[in-house]
mmJSON file of the N, C-alpha and C atoms, coordinates in Angstrom:
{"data_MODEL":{"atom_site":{
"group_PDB":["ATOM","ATOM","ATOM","ATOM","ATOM","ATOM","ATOM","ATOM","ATOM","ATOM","ATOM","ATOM","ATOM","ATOM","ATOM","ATOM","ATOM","ATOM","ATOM","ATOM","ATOM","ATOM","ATOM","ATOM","ATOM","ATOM","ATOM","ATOM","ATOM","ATOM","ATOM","ATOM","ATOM","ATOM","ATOM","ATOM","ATOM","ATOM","ATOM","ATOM","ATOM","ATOM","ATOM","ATOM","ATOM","ATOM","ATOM","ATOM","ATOM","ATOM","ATOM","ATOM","ATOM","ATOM","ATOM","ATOM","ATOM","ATOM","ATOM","ATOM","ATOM","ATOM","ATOM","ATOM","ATOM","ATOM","ATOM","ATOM","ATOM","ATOM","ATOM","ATOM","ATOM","ATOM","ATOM","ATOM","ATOM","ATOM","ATOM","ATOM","ATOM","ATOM","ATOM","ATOM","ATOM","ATOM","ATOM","ATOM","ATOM","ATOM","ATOM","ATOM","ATOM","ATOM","ATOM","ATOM","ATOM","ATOM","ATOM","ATOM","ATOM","ATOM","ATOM","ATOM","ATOM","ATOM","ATOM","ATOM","ATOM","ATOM","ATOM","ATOM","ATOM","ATOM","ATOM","ATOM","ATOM","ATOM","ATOM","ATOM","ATOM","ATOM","ATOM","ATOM","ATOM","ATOM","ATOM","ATOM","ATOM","ATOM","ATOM","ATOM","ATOM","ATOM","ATOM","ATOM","ATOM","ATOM","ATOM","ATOM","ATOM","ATOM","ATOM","ATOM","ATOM","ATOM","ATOM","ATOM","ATOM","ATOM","ATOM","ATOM","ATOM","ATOM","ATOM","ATOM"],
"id":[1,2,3,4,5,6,7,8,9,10,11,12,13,14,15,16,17,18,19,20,21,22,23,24,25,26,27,28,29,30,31,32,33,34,35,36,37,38,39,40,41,42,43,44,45,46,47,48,49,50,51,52,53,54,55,56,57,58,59,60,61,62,63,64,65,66,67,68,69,70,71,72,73,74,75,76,77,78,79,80,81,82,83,84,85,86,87,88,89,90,91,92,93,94,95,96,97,98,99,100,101,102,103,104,105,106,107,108,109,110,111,112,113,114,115,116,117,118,119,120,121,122,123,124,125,126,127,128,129,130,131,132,133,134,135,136,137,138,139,140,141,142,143,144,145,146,147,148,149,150,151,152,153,154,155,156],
"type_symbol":["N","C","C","N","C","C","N","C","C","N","C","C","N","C","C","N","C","C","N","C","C","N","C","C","N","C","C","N","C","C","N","C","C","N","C","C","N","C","C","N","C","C","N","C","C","N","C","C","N","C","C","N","C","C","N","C","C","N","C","C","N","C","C","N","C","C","N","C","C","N","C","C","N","C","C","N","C","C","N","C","C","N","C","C","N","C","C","N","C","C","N","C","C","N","C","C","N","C","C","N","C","C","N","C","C","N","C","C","N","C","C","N","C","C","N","C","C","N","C","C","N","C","C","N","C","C","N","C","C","N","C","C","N","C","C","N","C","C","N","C","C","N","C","C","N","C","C","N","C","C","N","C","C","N","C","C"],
"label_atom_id":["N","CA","C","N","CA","C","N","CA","C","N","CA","C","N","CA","C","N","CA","C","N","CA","C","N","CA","C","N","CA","C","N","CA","C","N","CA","C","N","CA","C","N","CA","C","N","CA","C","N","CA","C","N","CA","C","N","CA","C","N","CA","C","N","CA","C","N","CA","C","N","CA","C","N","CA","C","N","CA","C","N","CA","C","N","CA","C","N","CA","C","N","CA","C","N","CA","C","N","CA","C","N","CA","C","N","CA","C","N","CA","C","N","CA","C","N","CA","C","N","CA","C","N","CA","C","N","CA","C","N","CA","C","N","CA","C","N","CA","C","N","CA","C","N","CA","C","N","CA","C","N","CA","C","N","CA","C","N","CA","C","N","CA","C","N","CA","C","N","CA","C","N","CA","C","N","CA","C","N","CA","C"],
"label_alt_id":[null,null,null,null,null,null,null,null,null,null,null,null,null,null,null,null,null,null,null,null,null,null,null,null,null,null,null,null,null,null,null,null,null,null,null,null,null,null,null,null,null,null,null,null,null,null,null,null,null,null,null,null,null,null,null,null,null,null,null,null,null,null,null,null,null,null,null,null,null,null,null,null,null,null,null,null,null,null,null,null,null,null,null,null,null,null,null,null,null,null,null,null,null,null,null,null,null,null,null,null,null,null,null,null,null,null,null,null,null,null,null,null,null,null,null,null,null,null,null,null,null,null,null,null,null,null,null,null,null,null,null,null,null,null,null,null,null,null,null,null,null,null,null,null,null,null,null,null,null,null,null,null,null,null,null,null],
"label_comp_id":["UNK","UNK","UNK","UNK","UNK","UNK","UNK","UNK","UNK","UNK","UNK","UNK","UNK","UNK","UNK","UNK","UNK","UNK","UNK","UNK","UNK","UNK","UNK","UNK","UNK","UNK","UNK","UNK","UNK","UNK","UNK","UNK","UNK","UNK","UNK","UNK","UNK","UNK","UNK","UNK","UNK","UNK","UNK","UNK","UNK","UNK","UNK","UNK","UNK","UNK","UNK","UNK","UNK","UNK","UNK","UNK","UNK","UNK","UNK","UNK","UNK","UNK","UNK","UNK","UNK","UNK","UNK","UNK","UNK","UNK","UNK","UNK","UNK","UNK","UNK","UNK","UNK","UNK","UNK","UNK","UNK","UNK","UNK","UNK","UNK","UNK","UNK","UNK","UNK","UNK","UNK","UNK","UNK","UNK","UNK","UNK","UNK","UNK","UNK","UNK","UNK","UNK","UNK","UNK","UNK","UNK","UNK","UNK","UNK","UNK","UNK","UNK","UNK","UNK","UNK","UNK","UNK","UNK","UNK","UNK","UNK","UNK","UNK","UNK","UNK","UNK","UNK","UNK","UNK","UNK","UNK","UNK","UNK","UNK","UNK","UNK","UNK","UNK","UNK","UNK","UNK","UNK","UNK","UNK","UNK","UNK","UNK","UNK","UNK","UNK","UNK","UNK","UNK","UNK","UNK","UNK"],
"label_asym_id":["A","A","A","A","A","A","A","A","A","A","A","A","A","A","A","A","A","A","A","A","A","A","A","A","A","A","A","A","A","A","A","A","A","A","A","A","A","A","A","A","A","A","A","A","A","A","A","A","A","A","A","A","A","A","A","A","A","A","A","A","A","A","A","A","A","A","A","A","A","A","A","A","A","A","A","A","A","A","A","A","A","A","A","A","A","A","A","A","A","A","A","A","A","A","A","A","A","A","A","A","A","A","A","A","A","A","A","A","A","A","A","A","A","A","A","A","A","A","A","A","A","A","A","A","A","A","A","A","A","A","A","A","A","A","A","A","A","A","A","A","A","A","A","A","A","A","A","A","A","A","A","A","A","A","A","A"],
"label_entity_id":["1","1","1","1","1","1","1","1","1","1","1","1","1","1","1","1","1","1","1","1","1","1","1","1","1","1","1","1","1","1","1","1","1","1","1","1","1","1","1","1","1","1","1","1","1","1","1","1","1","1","1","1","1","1","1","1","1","1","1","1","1","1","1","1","1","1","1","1","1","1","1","1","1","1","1","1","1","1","1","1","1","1","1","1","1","1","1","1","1","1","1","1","1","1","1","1","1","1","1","1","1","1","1","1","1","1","1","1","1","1","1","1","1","1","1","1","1","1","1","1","1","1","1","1","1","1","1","1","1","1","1","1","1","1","1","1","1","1","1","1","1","1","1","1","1","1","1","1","1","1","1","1","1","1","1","1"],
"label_seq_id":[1,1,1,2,2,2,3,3,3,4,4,4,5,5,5,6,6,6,7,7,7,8,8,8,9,9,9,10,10,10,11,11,11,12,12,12,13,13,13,14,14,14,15,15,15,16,16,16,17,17,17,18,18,18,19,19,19,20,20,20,21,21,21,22,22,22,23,23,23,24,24,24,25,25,25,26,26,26,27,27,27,28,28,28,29,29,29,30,30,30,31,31,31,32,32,32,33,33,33,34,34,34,35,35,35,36,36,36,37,37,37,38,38,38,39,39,39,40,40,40,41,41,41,42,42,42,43,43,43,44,44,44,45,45,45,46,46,46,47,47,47,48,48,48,49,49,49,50,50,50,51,51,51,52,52,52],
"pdbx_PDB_ins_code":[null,null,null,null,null,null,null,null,null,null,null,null,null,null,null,null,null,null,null,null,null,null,null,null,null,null,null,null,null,null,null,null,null,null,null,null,null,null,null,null,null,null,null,null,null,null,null,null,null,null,null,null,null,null,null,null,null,null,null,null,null,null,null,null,null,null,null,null,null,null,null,null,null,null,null,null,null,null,null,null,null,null,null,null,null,null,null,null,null,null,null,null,null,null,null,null,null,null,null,null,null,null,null,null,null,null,null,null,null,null,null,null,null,null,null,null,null,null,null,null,null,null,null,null,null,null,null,null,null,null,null,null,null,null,null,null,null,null,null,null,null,null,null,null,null,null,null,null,null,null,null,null,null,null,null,null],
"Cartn_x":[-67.362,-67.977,-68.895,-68.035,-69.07,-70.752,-70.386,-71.521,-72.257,-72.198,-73.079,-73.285,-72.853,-73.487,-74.766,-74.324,-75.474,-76.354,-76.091,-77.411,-78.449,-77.502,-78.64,-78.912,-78.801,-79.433,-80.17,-80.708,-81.44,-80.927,-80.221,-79.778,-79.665,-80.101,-80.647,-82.279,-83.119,-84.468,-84.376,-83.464,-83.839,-82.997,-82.257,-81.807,-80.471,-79.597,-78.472,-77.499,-77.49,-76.668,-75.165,-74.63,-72.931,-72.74,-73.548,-72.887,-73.396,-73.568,-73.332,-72.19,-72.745,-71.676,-70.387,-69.963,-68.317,-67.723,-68.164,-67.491,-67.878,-69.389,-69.198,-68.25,-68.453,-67.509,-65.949,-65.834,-64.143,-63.751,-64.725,-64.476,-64.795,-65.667,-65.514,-64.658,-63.704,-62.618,-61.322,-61.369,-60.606,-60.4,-61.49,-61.752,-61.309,-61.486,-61.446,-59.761,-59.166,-57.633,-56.709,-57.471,-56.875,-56.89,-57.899,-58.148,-57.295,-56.88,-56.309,-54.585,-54.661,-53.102,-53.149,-53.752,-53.809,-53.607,-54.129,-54.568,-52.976,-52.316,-50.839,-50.031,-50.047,-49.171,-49.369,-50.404,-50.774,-50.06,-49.928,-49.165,-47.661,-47.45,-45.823,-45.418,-45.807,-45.098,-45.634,-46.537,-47.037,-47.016,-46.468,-46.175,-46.53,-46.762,-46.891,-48.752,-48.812,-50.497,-51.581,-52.114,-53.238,-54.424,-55.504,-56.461,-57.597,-58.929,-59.677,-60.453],
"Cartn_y":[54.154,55.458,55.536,54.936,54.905,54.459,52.925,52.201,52.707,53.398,54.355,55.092,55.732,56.948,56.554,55.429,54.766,54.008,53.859,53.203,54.668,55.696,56.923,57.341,57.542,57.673,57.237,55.883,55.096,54.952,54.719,54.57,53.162,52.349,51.114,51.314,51.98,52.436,53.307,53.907,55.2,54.715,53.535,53.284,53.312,54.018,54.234,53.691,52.295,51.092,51.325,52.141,52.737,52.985,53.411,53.812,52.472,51.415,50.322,49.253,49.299,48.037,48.006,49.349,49.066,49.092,49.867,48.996,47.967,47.189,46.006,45.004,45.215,44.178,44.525,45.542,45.831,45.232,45.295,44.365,42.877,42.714,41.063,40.41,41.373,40.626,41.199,41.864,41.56,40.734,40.169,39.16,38.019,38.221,36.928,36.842,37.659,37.827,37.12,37.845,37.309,35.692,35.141,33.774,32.812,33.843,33.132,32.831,34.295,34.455,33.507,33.173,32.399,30.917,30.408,29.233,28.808,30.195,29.907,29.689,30.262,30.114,29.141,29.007,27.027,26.261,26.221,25.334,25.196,26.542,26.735,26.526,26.832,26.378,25.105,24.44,23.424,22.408,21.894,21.261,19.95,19.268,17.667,17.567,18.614,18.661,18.391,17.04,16.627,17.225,17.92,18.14,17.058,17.295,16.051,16.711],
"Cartn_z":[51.225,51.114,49.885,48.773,47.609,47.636,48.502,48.402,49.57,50.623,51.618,50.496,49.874,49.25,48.214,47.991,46.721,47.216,48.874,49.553,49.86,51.031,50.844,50.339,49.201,47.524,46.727,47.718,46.833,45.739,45.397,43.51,42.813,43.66,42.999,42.624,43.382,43.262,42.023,41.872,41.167,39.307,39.737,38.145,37.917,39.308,39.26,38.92,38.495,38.883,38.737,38.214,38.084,39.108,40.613,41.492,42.39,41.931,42.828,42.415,41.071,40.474,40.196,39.888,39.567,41.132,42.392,43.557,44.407,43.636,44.214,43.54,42.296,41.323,41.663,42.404,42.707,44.608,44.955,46.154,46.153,44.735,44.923,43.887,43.35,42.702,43.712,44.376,45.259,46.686,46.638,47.749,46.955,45.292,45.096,44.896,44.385,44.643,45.86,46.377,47.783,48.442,47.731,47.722,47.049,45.293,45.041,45.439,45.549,46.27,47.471,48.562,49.814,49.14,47.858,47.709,47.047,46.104,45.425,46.662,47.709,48.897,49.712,49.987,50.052,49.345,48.016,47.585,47.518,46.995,47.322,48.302,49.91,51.041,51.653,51.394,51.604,50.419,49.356,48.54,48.566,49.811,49.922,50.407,50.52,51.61,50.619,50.779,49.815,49.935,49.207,49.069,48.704,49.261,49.206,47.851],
"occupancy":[1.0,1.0,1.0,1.0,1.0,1.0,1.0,1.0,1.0,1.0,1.0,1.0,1.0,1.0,1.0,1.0,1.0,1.0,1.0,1.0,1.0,1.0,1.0,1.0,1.0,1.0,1.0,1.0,1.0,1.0,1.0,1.0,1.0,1.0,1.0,1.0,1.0,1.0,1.0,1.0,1.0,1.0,1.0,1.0,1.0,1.0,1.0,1.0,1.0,1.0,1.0,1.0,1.0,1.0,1.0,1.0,1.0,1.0,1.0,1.0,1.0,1.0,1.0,1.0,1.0,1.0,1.0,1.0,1.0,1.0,1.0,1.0,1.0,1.0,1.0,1.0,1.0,1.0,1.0,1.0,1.0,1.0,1.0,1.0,1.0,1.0,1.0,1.0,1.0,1.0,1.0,1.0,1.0,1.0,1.0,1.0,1.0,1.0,1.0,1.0,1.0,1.0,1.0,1.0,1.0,1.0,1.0,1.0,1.0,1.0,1.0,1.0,1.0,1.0,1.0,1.0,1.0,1.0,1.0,1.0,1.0,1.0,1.0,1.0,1.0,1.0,1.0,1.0,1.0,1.0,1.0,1.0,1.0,1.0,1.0,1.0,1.0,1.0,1.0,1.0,1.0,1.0,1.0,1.0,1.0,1.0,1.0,1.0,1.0,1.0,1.0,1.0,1.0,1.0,1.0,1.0],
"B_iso_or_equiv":[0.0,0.0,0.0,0.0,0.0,0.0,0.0,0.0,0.0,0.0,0.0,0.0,0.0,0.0,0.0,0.0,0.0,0.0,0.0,0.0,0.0,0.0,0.0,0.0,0.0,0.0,0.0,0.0,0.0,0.0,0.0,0.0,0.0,0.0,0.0,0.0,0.0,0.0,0.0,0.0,0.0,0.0,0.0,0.0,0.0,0.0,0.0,0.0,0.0,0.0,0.0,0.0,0.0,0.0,0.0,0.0,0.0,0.0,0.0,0.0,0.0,0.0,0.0,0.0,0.0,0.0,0.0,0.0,0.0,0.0,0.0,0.0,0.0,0.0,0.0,0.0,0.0,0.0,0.0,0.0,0.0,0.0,0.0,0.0,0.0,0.0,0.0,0.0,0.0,0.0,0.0,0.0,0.0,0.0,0.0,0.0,0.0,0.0,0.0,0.0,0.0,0.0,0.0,0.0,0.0,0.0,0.0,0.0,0.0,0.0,0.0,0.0,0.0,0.0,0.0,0.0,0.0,0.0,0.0,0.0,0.0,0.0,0.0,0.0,0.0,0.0,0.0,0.0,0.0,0.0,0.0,0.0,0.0,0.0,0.0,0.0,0.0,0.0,0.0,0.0,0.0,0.0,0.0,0.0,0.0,0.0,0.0,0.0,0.0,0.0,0.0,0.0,0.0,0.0,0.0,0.0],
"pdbx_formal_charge":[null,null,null,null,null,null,null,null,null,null,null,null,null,null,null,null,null,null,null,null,null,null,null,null,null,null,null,null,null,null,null,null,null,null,null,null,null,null,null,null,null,null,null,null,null,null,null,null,null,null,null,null,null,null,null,null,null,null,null,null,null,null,null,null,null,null,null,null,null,null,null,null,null,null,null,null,null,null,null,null,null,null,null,null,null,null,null,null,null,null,null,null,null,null,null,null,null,null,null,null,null,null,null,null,null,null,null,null,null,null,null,null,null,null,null,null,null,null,null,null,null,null,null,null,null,null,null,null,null,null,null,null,null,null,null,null,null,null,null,null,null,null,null,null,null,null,null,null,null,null,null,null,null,null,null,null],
"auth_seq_id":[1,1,1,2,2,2,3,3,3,4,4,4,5,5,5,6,6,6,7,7,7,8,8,8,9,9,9,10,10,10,11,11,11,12,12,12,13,13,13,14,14,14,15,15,15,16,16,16,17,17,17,18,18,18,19,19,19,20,20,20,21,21,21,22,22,22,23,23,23,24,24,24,25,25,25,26,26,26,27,27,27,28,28,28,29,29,29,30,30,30,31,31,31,32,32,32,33,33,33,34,34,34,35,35,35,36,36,36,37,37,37,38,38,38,39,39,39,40,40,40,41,41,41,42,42,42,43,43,43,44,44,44,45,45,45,46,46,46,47,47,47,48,48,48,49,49,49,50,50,50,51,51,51,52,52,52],
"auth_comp_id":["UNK","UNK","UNK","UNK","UNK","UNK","UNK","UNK","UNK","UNK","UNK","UNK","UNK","UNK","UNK","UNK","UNK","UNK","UNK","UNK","UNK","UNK","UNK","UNK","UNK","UNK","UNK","UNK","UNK","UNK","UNK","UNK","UNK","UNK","UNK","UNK","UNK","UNK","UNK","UNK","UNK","UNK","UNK","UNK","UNK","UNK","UNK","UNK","UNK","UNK","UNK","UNK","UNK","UNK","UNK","UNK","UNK","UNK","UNK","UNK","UNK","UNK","UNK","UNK","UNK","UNK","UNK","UNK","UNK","UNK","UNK","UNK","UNK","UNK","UNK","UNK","UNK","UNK","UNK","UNK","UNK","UNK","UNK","UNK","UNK","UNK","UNK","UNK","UNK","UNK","UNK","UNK","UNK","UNK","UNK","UNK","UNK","UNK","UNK","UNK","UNK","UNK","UNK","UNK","UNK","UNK","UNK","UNK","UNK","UNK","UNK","UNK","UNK","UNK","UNK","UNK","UNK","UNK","UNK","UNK","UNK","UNK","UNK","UNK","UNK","UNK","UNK","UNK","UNK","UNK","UNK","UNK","UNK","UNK","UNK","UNK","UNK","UNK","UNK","UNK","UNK","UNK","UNK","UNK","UNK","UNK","UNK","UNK","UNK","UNK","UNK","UNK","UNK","UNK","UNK","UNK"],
"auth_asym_id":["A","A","A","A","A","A","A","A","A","A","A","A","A","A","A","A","A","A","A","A","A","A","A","A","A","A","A","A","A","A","A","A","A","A","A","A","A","A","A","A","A","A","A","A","A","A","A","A","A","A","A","A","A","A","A","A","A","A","A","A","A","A","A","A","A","A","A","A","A","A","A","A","A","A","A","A","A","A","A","A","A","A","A","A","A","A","A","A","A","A","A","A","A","A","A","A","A","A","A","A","A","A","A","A","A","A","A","A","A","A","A","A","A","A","A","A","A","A","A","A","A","A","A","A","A","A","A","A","A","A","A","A","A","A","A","A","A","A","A","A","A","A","A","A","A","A","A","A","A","A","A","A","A","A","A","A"],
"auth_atom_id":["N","CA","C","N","CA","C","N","CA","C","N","CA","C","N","CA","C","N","CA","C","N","CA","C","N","CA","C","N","CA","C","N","CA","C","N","CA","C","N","CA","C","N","CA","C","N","CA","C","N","CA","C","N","CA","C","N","CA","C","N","CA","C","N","CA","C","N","CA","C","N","CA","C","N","CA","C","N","CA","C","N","CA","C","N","CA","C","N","CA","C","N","CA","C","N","CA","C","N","CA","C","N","CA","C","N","CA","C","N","CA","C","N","CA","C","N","CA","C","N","CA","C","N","CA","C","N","CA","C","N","CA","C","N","CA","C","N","CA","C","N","CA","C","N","CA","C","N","CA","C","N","CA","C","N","CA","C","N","CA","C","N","CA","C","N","CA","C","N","CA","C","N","CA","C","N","CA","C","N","CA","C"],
"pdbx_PDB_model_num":[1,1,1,1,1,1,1,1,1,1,1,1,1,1,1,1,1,1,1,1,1,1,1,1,1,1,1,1,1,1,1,1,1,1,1,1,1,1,1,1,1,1,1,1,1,1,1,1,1,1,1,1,1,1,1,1,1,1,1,1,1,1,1,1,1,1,1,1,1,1,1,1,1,1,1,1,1,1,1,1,1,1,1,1,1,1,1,1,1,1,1,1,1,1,1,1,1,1,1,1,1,1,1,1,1,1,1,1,1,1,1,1,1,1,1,1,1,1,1,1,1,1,1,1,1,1,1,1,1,1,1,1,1,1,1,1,1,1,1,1,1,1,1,1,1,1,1,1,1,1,1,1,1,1,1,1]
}}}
């Protein structure tokens, strides 16, 4: 909702950048979370599985 609102707003045009960046930077550290959590559970239940 945030980032619709800061697209019809133009508010990258207009200088806005607070209403883009703190929820893009909050969905791409939570994507990145989630990666890492997937990657800890990879290892813990998979323990012997070699990575190249």
């Amino acid at each position: 909702r945030i980032l619709h609102d800061a697209q019809a707003n133009a508010a990258t045009i207009n200088g806005l950048w607070w209403w883009v960046l703190p929820p893009g930077l909050a969905i791409a550290l939570l994507g990145l979370g989630f990666a890492f959590i997937g990657a800890a559970l990879n290892t813990i239940l998979f323990p012997k599985m070699k990575t190249i």
